[in-house]
C-alpha positions as CSV (number, residue, x, y, z in Angstrom):
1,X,119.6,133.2,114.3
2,X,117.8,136.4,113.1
3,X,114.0,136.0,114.6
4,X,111.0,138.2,114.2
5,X,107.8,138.6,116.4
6,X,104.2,138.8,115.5
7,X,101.0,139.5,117.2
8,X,98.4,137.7,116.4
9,X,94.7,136.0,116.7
10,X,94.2,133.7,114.1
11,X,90.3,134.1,113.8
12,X,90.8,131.4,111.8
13,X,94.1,132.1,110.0
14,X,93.5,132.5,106.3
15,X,95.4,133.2,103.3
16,X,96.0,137.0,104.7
17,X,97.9,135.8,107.3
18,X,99.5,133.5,105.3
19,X,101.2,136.1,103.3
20,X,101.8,138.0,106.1
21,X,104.2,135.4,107.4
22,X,106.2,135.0,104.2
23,X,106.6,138.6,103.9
24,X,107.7,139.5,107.3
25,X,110.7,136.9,107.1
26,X,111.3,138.1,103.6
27,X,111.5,141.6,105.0
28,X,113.0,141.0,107.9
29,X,115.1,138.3,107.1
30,X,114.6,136.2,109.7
31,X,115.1,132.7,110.4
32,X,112.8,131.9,112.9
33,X,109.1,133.0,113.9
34,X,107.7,133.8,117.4
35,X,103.7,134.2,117.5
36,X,102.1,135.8,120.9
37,X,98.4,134.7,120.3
38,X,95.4,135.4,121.8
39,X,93.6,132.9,123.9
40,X,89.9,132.5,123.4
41,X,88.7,135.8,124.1
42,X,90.0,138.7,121.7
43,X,90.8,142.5,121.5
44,X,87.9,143.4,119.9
45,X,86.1,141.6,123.2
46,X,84.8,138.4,121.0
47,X,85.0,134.8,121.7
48,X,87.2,133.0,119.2
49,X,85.4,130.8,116.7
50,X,88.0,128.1,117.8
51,X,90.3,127.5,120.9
52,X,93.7,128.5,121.7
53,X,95.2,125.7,121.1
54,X,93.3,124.7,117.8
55,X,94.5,128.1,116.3
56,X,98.2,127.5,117.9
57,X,98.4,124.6,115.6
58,X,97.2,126.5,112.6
59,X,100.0,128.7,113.6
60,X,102.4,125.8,113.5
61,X,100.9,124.4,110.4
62,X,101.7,127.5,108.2
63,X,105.1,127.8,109.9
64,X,105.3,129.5,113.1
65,X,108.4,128.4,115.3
66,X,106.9,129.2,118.7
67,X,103.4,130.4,120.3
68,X,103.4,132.0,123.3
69,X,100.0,133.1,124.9
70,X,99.3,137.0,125.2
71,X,97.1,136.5,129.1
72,X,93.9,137.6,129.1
73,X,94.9,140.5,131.1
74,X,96.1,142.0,127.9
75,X,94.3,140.0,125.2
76,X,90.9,141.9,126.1
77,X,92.2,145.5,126.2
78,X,92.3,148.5,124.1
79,X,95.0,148.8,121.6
80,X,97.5,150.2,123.9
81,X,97.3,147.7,126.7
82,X,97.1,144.7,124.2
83,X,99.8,146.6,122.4
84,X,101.9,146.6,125.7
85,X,101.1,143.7,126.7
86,X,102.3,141.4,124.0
87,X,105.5,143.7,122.9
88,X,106.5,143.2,126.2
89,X,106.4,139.0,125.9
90,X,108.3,139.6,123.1
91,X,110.7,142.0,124.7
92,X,110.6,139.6,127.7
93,X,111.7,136.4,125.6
94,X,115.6,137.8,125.1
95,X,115.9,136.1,121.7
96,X,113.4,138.2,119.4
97,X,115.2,140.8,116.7
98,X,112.5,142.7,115.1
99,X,108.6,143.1,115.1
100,X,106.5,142.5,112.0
101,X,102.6,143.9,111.6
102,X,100.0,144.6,109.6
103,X,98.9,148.3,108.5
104,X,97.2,149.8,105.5
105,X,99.7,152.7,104.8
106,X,102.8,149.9,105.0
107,X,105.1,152.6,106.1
108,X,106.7,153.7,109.2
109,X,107.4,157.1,107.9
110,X,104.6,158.7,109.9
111,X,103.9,156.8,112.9
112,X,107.1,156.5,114.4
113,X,108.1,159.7,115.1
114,X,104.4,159.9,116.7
115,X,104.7,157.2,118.5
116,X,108.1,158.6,119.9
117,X,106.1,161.4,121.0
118,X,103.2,159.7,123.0
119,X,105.4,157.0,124.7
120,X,105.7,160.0,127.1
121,X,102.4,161.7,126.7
122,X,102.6,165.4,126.1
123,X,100.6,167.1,129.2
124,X,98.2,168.4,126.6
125,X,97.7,164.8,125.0
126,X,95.0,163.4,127.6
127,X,93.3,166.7,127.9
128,X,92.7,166.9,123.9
129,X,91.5,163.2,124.4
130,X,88.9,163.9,127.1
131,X,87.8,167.4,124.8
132,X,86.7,165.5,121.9
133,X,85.1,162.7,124.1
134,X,83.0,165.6,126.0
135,X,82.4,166.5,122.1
136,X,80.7,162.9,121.4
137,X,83.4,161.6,119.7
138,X,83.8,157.8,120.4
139,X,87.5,157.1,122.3
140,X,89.1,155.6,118.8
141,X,88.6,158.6,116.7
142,X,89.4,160.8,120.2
143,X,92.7,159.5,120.3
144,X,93.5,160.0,116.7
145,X,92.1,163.1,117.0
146,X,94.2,164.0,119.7
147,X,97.5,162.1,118.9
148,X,97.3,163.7,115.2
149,X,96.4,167.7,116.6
150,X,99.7,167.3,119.1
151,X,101.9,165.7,116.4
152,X,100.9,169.0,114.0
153,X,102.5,171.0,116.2
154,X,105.9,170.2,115.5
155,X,105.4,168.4,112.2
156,X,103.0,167.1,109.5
157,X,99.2,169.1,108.8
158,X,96.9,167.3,111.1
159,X,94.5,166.1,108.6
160,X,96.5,163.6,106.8
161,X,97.6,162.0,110.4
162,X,94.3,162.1,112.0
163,X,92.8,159.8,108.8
164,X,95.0,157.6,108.9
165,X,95.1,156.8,112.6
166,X,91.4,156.1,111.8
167,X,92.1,152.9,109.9
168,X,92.3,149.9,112.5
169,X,95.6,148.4,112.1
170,X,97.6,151.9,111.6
171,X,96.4,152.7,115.0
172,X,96.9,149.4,116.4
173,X,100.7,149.6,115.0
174,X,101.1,152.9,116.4
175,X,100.4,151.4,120.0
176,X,103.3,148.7,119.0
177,X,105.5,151.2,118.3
178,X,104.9,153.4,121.4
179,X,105.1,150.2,123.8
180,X,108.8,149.7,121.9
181,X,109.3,152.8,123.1
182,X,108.3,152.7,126.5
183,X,110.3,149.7,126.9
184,X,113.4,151.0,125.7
185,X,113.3,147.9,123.7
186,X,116.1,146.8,121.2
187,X,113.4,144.9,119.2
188,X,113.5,147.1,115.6
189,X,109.9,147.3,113.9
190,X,108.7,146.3,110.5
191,X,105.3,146.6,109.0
192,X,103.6,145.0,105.9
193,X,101.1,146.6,104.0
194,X,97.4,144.6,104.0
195,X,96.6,144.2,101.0
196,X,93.1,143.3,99.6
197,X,90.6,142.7,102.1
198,X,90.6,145.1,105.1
199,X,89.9,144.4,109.1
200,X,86.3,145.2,109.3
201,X,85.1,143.6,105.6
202,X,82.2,141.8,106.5
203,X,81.8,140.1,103.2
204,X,84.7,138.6,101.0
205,X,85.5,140.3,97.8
206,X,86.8,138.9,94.7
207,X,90.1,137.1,95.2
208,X,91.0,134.5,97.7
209,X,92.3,136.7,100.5
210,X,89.4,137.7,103.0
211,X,89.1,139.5,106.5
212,X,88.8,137.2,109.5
213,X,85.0,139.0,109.9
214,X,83.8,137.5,106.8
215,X,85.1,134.4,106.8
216,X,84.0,134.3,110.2
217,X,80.5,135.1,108.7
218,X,80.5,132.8,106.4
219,X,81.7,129.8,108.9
220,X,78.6,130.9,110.8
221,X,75.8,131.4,108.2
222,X,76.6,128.8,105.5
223,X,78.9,126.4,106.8
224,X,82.2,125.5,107.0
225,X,83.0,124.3,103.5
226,X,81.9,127.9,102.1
227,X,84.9,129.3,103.3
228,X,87.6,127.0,101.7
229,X,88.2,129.3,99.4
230,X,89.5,131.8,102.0
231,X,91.4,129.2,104.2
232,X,94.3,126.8,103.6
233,X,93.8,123.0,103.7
234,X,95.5,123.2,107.0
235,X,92.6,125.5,108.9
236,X,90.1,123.4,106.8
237,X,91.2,120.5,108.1
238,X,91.9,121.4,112.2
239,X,88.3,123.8,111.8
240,X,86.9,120.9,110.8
241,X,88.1,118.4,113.6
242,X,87.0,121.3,116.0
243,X,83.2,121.3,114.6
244,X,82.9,117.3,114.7
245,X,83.9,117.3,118.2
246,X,81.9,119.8,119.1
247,X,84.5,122.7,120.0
248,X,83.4,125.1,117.5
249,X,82.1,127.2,116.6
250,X,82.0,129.9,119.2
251,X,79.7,132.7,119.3
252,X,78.7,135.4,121.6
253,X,75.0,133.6,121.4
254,X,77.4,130.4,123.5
255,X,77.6,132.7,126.4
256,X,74.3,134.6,126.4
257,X,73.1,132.7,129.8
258,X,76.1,133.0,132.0
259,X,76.2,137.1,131.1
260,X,72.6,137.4,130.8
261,X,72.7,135.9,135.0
262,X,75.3,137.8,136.1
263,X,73.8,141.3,134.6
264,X,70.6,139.8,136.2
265,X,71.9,139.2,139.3
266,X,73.7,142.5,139.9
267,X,72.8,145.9,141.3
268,X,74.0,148.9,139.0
269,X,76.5,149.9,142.2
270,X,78.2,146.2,141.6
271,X,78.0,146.5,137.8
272,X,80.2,150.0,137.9
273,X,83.0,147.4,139.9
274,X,83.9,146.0,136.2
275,X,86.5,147.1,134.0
276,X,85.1,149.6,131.3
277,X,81.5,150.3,132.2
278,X,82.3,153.9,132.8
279,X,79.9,157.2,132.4
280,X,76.9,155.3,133.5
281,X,76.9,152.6,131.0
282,X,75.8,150.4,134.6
283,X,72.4,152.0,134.4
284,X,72.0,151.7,130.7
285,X,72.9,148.0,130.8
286,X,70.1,147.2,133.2
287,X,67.6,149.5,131.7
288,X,68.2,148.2,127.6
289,X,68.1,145.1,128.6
290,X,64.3,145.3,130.4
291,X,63.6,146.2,127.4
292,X,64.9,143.7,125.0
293,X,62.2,141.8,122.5
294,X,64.3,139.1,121.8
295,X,66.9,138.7,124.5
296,X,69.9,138.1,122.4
297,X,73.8,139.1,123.2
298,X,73.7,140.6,120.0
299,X,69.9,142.1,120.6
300,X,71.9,143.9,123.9
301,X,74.6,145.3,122.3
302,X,72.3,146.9,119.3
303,X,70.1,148.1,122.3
304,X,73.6,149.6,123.8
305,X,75.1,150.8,121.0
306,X,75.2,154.6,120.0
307,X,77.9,156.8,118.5
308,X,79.6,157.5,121.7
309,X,79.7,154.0,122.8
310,X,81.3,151.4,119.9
311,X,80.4,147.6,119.6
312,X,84.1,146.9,120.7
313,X,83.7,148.7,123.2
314,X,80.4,146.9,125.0
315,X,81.7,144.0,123.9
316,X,84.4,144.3,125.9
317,X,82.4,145.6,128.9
318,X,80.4,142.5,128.4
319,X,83.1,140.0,128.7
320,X,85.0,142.2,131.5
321,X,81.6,141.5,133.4
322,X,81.1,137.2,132.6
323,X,84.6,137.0,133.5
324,X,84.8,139.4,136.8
325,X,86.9,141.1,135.6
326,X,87.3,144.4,138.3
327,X,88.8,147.5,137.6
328,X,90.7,147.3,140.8
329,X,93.0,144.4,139.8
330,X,93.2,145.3,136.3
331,X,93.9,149.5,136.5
332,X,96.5,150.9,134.4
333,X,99.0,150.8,137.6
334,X,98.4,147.5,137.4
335,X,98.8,146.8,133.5
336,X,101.8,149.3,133.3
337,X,103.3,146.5,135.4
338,X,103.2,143.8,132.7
339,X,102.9,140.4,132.0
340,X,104.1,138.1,134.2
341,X,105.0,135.1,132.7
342,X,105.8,133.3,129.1
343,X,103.1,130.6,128.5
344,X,104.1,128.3,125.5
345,X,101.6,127.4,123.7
346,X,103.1,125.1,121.0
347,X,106.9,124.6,119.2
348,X,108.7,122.4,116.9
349,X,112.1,122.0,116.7
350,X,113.3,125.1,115.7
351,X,110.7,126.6,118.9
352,X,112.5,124.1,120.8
353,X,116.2,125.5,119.9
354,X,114.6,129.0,121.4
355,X,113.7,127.7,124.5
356,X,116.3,126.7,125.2
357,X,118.3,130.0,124.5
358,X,115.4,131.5,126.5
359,X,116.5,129.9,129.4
360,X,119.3,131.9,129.2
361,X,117.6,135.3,127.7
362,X,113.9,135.4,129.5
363,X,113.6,137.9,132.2
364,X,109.9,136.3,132.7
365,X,109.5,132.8,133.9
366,X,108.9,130.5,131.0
367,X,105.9,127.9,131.8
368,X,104.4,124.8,130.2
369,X,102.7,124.0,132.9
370,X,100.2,126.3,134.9
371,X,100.7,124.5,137.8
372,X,104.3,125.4,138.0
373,X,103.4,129.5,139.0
374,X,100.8,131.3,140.8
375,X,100.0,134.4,139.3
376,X,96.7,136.4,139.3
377,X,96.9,136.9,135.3
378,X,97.6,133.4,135.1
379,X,94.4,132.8,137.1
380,X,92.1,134.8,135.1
381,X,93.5,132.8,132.1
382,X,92.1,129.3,133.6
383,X,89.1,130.8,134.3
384,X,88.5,132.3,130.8
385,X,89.5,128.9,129.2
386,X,87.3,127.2,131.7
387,X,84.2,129.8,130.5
388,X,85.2,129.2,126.7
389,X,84.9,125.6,127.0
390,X,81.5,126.1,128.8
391,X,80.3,128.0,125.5
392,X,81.1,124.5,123.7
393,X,78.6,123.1,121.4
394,X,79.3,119.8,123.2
395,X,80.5,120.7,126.7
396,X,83.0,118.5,128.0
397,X,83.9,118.3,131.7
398,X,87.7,117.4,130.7
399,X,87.8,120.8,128.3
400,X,87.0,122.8,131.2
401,X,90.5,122.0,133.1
402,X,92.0,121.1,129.5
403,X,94.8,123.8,130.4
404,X,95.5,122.1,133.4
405,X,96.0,118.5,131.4
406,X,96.8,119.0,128.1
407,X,101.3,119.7,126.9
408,X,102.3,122.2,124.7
409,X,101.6,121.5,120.8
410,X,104.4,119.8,119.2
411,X,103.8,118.9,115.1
């Protein structure tokens, strides 16, 4: 059995990711589908609009064969620790072939050989980085910068390179491609070209494929049933379940008290403790949001916001902070060290035939049940799902310690 990996959020899953599936078995030929998902706080340092387990099943519903659970360790990171962090549950799993994702160019033909070249970081490679921060550039277009201006020395111009590690999911794939590397992993990539809407379109264009931002939007501003032309029945239907039991949707505005106290309660000197707020953002923090007219999550990261500093980045920095999340227990020594478990989320029966070759194949303990390990990453997961299900519509005491209670999914 021939089975192929994908990353992914699911924020909801729409018709985008629908095709995305069908085309990475047709390209890859594979037989089955393992999905490492996000829980319910995401790359780009946002709440999901649903939980983990709601967007598991959508998962299930279009056809995913087993969902695993990239730990929040990794799931709120930069691209090359959420990169890392999820090829390695793939790697880790012993039964996944190949590795399917997303990219506007939908070829490999530059990438890899860059991505060959960072896994081991040319000495001048972090040095050109820190140049072009010192320059004002934000870190994104730093490390294009940077990754495209070594590659040009033994190949390509640098121009070409540099603009297309500017466009989200290029850049993102680039980071799969070097964590393959580092891993010496046997795992062969494919990527799929996006087609029609684009990561960061905040409104929907004309045909029935939209980003995740505008539909999110949409959800948001006019209501679920707006959106049905972006979603299948299937996301309809569990989106819909989620909303009438008052599960969804989530919002940074959910979580505006619980940050909005701890940023209170804190000196800039404990502030600096959390991961990312580096070069003083501690004392910016404190000082944009005295002067806030409207104190709003999304009125604080305006404030914050300049070209140096980008929203995902103080978005993360946000969340790093609600969830005490230290740079101590979370530095690259310790990230480089990986994931330290495989967390099912959901299967069905062909998910079920993999666990149990996994038994065989994992070199990470496979749970279904938290209770069964103690692990730090594992810890910081119950405590994010416990602070998700606190940002409830409808909080409910039982959805705080739901990961504690609640199986795997099983359609």
């Amino acid at each position: 059995m021939k089975t192929v990996g994908i990353v992914v959020e699911y924020n909801p899953l729409h018709h985008g990711h629908v095709l995305h599936y069908h085309k990475s078995k047709e390209v890859t030929g594979a037989d089955a589908v393992v999905a490492v998902i996000s829980g319910p706080f995401l790359q780009r340092g946002e709440p999901a609009i649903a939980g983990k387990r709601a967007r598991a099943e959508m998962a299930l519903a279009m056809g995913v064969d087993l969902c695993i659970e990239l730990p929040v360790t990794y799931a709120v990171q930069p691209a090359e620790w959420f990169a890392y962090g999820a090829v390695s549950i793939l790697e880790a799993t012993g039964v996944v072939d190949c590795l399917s994702f997303g990219s506007e160019s939908g070829s490999l033909e530059q990438i890899l050989p860059l991505s060959r070249l960072l896994a081991n970081e040319p000495g001048e490679f972090r040095s050109k980085i820190e140049q072009h921060l010192r320059e004002g550039m934000n870190f994104p277009s730093a490390y294009g910068a940077a990754a495209a201006a070594v590659f040009s020395q033994s190949g390509p111009a640098v121009n070409p390179l540099q603009e297309l590690l500017t466009q989200p999911n290029n850049s993102l794939g680039l980071h799969y491609l070097i964590a393959l590397n580092r891993l010496n992993s046997r795992i062969t990539p494919y990527t799929i070209p996006r087609e029609q809407a684009q990561y960061h379109d905040p409104l929907p264009g004309s045909s029935s494929i939209a980003s995740a931002t505008a539909i999110r939007n949409i959800i948001l501003s006019e209501g679920l049933n707006a959106a049905r032309p972006y979603i299948p029945e299937f996301t309809l239907e569990i989106m819909n379940r989620e909303i009438q039991a008052g599960q969804a949707p989530i919002h940074w505005e959910r979580f505006r008290q619980p940050l909005f106290q701890t940023l209170l309660t804190h000196t800039p000197a404990q502030l600096e403790d959390y991961l990312e707020v580096t070069e003083g953002l501690e004392h910016r923090v404190q000082r944009m949001l005295s002067q806030l007219e409207n104190p709003t999550v999304e009125g604080l990261l305006g404030a914050l916001k300049t070209k140096r500093y980008t929203r995902t980045k103080l978005q993360r920095m946000l969340l790093h902070i609600m969830l005490n999340h230290d740079k101590g227990s979370m530095s690259p020594e310790e990230l480089a060290k990986g994931p330290g478990y495989i967390r099912v989320l959901g299967f069905n029966e062909t998910g079920r035939g993999l666990l149990k070759r996994m038994k065989k194949s994992a070199t990470l303990p496979v749970i279904q049940k938290p209770t069964l390990l103690q692990h730090p990453q594992l810890e910081r997961d119950l405590m994010a799902a416990a602070v998700y299900a606190n940002g409830h519509p409808v909080p409910d005491i039982r959805h705080f310690y739901s990961d504690y209670l609640l199986p795997p999914l099983t359609p």
